[in-house]
N, C-alpha and C positions, 0 to 999 in steps of 0.2 A: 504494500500500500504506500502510500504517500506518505511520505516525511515531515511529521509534525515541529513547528518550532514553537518554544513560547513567546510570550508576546512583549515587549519594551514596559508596559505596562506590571505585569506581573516583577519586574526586575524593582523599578520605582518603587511597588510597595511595599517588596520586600527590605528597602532602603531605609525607606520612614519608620517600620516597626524596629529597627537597631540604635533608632537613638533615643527608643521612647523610656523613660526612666523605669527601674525597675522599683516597687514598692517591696520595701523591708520594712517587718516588726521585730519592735524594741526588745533588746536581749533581758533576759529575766538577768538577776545581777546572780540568784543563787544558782541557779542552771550554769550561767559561765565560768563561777569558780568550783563546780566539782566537777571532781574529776572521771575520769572512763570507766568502766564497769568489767572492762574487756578481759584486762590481766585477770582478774577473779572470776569470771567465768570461764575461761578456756583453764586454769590451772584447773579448776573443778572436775569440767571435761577430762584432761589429761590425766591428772592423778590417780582418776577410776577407772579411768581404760585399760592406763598401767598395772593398776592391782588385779583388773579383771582376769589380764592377757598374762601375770604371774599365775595366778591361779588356773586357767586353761593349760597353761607351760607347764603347771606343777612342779615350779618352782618355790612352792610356797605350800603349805600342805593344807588339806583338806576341811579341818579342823578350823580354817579360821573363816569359811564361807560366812560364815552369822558377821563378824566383824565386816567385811567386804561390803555386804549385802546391807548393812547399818549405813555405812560410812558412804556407801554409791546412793541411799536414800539420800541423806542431809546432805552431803556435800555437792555431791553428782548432780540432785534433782533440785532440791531446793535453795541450793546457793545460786544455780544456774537462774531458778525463778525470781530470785531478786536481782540479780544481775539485768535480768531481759527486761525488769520494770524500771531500773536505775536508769537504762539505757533508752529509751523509751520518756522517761520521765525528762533526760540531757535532746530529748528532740533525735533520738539514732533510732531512726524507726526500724531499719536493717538490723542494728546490734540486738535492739529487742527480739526482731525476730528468731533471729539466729538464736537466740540464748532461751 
C-alpha cells in the first residue's frame, strides 16, 4: 500500500506539550527523612532461604525444623510485611510490592 507520512502538524504539538510545566506535590518532610525499607527486607528474604537451603543440604540437622519454620514465620513473612508497608508508606509502590 501506500506510504503513510505524519503530518507537520502532529510534530508542533508534540513540541508544545515539552515545555508544559510538570505539577509536583509537596514532599511530606517525615517521608523524606526515613529511610528505605529495602536492606530489611531482602536480608529477611535471604536469611530464610539460606536456612531453608541448609536444611534441604542437610547440612544442618533435622531436629531444628521447629526453629526454621518459627524464624521463616517472623522474620521471612512478617518482617517482609512491614517492610512492603514502610515502603509503600516512602511512596515505593514497587518496593511494597515486591516485599
Amino acid at each position: 500500500g501506500p506510504r503513510r507520512s505524519l503530518s507537520p502538524h502532529f510534530f508542533i504539538a508534540m513540541a508544545d506539550t515539552a515545555e508544559m510545566p510538570v505539577e509536583t506535590k509537596p514532599v511530606n518532610p517525615h517521608v523524606a527523612t526515613t529511610c528505605t525499607a529495602g536492606p530489611i527486607g531482602l536480608t529477611a528474604f535471604g536469611i530464610t532461604t539460606i536456612l531453608l537451603n541448609f536444611l534441604n543440604a542437610e547440612l544442618i540437622g533435622k531436629d531444628t525444623i521447629t526453629l526454621i519454620i518459627c524464624y521463616g514465620m517472623f522474620h521471612g513473612g512478617m518482617i517482609q510485611i512491614l517492610a512492603g508497608m514502610w515502603e509503600v508508606y516512602r511512596g515505593n509502590i514497587f518496593g511494597g510490592c515486591a516485599f
